[in-house]
C-alpha positions as CSV (number, residue, x, y, z in Angstrom):
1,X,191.9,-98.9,95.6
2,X,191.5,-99.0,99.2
3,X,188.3,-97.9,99.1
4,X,187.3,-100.6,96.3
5,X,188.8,-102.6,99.1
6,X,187.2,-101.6,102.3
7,X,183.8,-102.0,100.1
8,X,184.4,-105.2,99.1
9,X,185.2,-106.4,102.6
10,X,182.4,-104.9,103.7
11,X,179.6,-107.4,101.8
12,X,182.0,-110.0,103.0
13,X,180.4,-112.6,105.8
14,X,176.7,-114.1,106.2
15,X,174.4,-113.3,103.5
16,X,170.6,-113.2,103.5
17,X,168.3,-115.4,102.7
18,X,164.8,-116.5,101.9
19,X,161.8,-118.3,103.7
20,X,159.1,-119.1,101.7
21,X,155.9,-119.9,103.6
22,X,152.9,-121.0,101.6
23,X,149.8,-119.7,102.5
24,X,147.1,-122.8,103.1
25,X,144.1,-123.0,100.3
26,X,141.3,-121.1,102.1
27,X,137.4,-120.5,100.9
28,X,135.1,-117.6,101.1
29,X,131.5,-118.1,100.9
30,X,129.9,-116.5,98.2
31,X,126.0,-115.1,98.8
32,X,123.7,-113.9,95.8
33,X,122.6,-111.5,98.3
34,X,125.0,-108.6,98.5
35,X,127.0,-108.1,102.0
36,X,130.0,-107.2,103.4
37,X,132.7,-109.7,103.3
38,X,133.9,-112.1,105.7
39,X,137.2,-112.2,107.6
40,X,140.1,-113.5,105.2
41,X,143.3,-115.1,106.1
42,X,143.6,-116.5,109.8
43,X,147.2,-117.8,109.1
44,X,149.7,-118.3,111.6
45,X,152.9,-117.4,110.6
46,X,154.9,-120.3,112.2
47,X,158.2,-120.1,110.3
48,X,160.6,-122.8,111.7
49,X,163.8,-120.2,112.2
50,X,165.8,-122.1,114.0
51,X,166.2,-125.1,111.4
52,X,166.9,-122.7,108.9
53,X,169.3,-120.8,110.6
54,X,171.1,-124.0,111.2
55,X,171.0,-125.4,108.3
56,X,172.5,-122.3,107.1
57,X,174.9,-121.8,109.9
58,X,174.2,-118.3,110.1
59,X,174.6,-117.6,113.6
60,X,172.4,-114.9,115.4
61,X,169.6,-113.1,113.2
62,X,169.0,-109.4,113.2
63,X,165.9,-109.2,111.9
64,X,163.2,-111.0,109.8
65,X,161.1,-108.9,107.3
66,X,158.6,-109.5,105.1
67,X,159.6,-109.1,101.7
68,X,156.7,-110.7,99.8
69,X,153.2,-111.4,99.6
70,X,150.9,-112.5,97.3
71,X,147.2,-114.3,96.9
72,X,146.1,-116.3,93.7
73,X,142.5,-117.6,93.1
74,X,142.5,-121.6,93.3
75,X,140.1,-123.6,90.9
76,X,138.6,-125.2,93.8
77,X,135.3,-123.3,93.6
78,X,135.5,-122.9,89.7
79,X,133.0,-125.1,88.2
80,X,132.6,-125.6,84.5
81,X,131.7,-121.7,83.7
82,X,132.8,-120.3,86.5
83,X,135.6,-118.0,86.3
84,X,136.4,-116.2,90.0
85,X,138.6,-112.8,90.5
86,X,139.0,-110.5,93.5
87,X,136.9,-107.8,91.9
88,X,134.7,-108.4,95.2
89,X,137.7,-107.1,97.7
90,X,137.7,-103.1,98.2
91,X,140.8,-103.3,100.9
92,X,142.8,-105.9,102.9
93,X,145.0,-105.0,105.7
94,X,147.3,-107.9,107.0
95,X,148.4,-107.4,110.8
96,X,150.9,-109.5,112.7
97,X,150.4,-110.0,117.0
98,X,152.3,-111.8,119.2
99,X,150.2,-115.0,120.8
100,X,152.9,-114.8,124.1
101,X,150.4,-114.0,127.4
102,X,151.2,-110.6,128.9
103,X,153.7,-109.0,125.7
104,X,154.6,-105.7,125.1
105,X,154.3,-105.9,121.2
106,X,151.9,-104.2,119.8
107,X,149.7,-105.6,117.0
108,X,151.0,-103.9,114.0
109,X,149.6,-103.6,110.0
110,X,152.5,-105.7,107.8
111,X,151.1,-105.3,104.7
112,X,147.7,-103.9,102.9
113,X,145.8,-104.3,99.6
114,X,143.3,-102.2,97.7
115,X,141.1,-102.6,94.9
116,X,143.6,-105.5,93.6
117,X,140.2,-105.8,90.9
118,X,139.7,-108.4,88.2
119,X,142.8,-110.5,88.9
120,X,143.3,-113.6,89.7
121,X,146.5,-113.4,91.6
122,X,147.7,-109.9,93.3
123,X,150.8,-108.9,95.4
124,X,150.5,-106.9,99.1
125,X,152.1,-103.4,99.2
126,X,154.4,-104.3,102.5
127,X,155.4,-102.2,105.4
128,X,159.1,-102.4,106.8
129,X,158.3,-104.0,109.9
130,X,161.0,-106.4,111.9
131,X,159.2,-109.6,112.6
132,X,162.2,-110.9,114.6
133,X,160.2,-110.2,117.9
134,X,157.3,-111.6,116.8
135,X,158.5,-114.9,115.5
136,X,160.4,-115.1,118.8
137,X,157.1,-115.0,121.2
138,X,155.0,-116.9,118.6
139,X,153.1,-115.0,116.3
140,X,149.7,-115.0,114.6
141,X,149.2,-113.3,111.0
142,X,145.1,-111.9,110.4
143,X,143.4,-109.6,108.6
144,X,140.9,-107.1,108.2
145,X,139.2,-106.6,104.3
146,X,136.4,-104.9,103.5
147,X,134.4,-105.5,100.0
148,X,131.2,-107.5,99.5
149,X,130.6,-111.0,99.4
150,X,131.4,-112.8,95.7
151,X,128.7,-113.6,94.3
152,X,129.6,-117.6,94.6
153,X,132.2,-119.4,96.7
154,X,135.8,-118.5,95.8
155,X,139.0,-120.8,97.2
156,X,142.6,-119.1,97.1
157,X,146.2,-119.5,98.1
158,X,149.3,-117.8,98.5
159,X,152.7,-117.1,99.7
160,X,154.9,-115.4,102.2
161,X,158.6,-114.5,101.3
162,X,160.5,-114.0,104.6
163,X,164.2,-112.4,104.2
164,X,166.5,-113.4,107.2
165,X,169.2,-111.0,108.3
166,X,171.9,-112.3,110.3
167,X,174.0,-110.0,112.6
């Protein structure tokens, strides 16, 4: 009974919670000639922590991780006929880097794709990485893919899913 007890205290206090940070409609240029892809995803990651926390009371945060991410092909660059995928994408690796002049953080991977194929929308495989620092010094999200060029201009979107830990 104690121990039912002691575990029950123990969840007790500030819970976890979720950010969600879209990710901005973004295009690739397509070429009939085949290439290697272009750079995907220059997105800051600019999540506003401090409104959150407060409108959460939570007090201070132990760490922010990354707990999902996922892109989905937008029917920007669909014209009548047209139906786009990521079939085009061999690999993405997603990296987060501190912006503040003269830090010690290192740039480190955050997530990574491969061969998500004929899909329209995929999810990352994530690393467990505390962002805390990084959102603290200002932080920039990129990425480095590899694949060839779709054969015709593809638009896409996404989302970030943040999950704040508080001390």
């Amino acid at each position: 009974m104690r121990l039912a007890l002691l575990l029950l205290c123990s969840g007790c206090g500030i819970a976890d919670f979720d950010i969600t940070q879209p990710v901005p409609e973004q295009e690739i240029q397509g070429s009939p000639l085949p290439g290697p892809l272009g750079a995907l995803f220059p997105v800051p990651l600019n999540l506003d922590l401090s409104s959150q926390i407060k409108a959460r009371d939570t007090g201070p945060i132990d760490s922010v991780t990354l707990t999902k991410l996922e892109l989905a092909i937008t029917p920007k660059d669909e014209p009548s006929g047209d139906s786009d995928d990521w079939s085009f994408v061999t690999s993405i690796d997603v990296f987060v880097a501190s912006t503040k002049s003269g830090t010690t953080l290192p740039k480190v991977k955050i997530a990574h794709a491969s061969m998500p194929g004929a899909v329209q929308t995929f999810e990352f495989e994530l690393e467990s990485v505390n962002l805390k620092p990084y959102i603290d010094e200002g932080s920039q999200v990129d990425a480095e893919s590899s694949g060839n060029a779709p054969p015709d201009a593809v638009s896409y979107d996404g989302e970030g899913v943040f999950t704040v830990h508080p001390l």
